[in-house]
C-alpha positions as CSV (number, residue, x, y, z in Angstrom):
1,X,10.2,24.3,19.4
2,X,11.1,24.6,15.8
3,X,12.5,22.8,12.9
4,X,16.1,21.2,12.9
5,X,17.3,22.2,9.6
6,X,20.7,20.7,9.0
7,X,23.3,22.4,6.6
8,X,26.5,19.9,6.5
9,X,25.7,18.0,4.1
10,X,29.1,16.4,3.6
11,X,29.3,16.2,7.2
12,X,25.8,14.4,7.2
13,X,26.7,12.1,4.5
14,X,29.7,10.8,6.5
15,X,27.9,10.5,9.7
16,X,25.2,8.5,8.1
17,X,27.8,6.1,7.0
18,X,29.2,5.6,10.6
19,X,25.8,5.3,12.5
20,X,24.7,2.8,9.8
21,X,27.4,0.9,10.7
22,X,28.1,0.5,7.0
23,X,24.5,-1.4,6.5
24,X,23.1,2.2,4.9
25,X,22.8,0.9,1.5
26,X,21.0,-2.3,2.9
27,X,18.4,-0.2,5.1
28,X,18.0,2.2,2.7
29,X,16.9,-0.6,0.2
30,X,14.8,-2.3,2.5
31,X,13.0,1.2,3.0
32,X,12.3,1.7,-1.1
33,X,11.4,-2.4,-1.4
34,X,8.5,-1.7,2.3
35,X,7.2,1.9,0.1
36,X,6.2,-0.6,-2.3
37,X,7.6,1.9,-5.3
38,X,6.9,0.7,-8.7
39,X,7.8,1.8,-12.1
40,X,6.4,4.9,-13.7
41,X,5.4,6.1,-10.1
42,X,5.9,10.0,-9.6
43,X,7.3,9.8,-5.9
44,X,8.1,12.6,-3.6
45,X,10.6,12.4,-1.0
46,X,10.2,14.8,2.1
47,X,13.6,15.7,3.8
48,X,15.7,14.5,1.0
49,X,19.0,16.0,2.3
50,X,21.5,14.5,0.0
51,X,19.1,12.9,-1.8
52,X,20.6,9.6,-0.8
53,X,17.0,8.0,-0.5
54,X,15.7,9.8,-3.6
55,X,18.7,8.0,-5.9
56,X,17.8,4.7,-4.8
57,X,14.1,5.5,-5.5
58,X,14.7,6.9,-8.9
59,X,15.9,3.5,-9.6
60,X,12.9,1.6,-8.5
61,X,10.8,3.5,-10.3
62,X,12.8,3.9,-13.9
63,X,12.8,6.3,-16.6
64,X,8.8,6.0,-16.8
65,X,9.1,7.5,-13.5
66,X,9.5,11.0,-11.6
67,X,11.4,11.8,-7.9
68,X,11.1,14.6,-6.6
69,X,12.8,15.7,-3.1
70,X,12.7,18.4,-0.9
71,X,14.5,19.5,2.1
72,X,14.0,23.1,3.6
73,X,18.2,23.4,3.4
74,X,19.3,25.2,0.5
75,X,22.9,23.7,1.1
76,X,21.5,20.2,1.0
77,X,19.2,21.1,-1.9
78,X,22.5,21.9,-3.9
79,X,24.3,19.2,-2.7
80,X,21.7,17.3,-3.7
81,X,21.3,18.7,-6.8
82,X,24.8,17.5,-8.1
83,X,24.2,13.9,-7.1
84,X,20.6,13.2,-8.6
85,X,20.3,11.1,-12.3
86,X,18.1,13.4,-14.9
87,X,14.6,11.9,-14.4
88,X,14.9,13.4,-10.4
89,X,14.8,16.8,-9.2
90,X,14.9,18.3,-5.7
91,X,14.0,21.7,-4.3
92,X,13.9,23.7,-1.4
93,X,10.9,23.6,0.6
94,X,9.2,22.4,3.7
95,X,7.4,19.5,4.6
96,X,4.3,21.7,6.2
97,X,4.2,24.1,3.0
98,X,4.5,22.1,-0.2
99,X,4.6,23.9,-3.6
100,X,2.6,21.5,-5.5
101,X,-0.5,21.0,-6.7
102,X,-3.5,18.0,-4.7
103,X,-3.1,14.7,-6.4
104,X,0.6,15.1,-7.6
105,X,2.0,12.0,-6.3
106,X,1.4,8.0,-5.9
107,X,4.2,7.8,-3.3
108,X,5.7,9.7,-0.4
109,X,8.3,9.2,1.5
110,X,9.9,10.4,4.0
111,X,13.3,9.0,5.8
112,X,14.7,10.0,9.5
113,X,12.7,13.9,8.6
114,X,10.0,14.0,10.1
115,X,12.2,14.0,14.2
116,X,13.4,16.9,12.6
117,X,9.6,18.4,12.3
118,X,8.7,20.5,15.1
119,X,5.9,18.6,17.1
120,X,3.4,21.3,16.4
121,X,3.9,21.1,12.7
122,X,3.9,17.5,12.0
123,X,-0.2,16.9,12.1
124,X,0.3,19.6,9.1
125,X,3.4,17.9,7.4
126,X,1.0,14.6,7.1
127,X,-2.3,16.8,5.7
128,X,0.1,18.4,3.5
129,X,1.5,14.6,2.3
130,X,-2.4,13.6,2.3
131,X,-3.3,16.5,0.1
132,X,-0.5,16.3,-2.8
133,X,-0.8,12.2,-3.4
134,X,-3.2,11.2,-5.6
135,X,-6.2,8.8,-4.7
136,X,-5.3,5.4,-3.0
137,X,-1.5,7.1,-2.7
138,X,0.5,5.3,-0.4
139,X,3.0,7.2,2.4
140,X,6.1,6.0,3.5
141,X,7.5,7.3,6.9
142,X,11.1,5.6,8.1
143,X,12.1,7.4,11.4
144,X,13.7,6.5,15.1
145,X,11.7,4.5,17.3
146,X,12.6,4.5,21.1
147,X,15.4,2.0,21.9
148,X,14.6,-0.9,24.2
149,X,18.3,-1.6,25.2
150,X,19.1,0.6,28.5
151,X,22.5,0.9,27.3
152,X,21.6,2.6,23.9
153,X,18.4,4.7,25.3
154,X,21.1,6.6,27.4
155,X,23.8,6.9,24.9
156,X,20.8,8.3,22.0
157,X,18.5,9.6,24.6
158,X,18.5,12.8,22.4
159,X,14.9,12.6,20.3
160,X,14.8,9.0,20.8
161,X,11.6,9.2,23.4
162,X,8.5,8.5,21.1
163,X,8.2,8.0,17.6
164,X,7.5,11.2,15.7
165,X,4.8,10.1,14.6
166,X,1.6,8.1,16.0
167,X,-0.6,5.6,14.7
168,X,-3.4,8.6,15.8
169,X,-1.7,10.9,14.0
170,X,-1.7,9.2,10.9
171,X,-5.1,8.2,10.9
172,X,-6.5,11.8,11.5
173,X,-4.4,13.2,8.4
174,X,-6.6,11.0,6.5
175,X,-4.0,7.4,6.0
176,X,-5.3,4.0,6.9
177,X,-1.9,2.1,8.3
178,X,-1.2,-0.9,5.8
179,X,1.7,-1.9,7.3
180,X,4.6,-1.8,10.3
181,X,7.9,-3.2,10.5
182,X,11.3,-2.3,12.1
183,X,14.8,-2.2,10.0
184,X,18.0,-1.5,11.2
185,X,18.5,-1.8,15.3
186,X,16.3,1.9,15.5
187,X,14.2,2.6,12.7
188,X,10.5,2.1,12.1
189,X,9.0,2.2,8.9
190,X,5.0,2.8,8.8
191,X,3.4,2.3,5.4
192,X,0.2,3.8,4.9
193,X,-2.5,4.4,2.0
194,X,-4.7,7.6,1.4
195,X,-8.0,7.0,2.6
């Protein structure tokens, strides 16, 4: 299996809207308040599509600050691009091969991405996240969880089995889980520090 890279982005953009239900802004909110971003951080968003997250964390962390996103779509990247304040910058570039140097962040994050990580490659997507934050780092993943309602589990059956990512999985990229919570009726956010 390999990566889902998606290209619409003003398709994606619209679609997010409807499956949020019109709640985005909230969940999204909810995700940069649980990453625990603060001002001056320099924060790196993995699968930043339209860089919808990487706006609202831009304001969290002020002018002091730095965002970065990346998304391996070049049509999202320059979608992207248009949308972003000046103190935030996105590129093209994979989660499992990132083009910057160990200790280059305090935060990542990543929101509804890492599904879109082949299985294989996601143990290498968190070393890679381990190796570019900078000591006692924190990462932020927000992605599906398996429904518990029958009803939805068969209407979103597609990717919705298992979480992308495992408490396991985190710890042997190097993260000790802070913290777990749920947000919106199928997302899970995990919050974890660089051990």
């Amino acid at each position: 299996m390999s990566d889902v890279v998606i290209h619409q982005a003003r398709l994606y953009d619209l679609a997010a809207g409807i499956v949020f239900l019109g709640q985005r802004p909230k969940v999204y909110d909810r995700i940069v308040r649980h990453s625990r971003a603060r001002p001056g951080e320099r924060v790196l968003d993995l699968g930043t599509g339209t860089a919808y997250l990487a706006r609202r964390l831009a304001a969290a962390v002020g002018p002091g600050g730095r965002v970065t996103g990346i998304d391996p779509s070049t049509t999202m990247v320059r979608f992207a691009e248009r949308r972003l304040p000046g103190d935030a910058e996105v590129r093209v570039a994979r989660a499992q091969e990132l083009p910057f140097d160990d200790g280059s962040f305090d935060l990542v994050v990543s929101c509804l991405a890492f599904h879109h990580i082949a299985p294989a490659d996601r143990p290498r997507a968190l070393a890679e996240a381990h190796r570019v934050l900078a000591t006692d780092g924190r990462l932020m993943l927000a992605d599906l969880r398996p429904p518990r309602n029958p009803v939805v589990k068969t209407v979103f059956h597609h990717g919705l089995e298992a979480n992308p990512v495992d408490d396991d999985q985190i710890a042997a990229a190097g993260f000790e889980l802070i913290e777990r919570a749920e947000s919106w009726p199928l997302l899970q956010l995990m919050l974890a520090r660089r051990a």
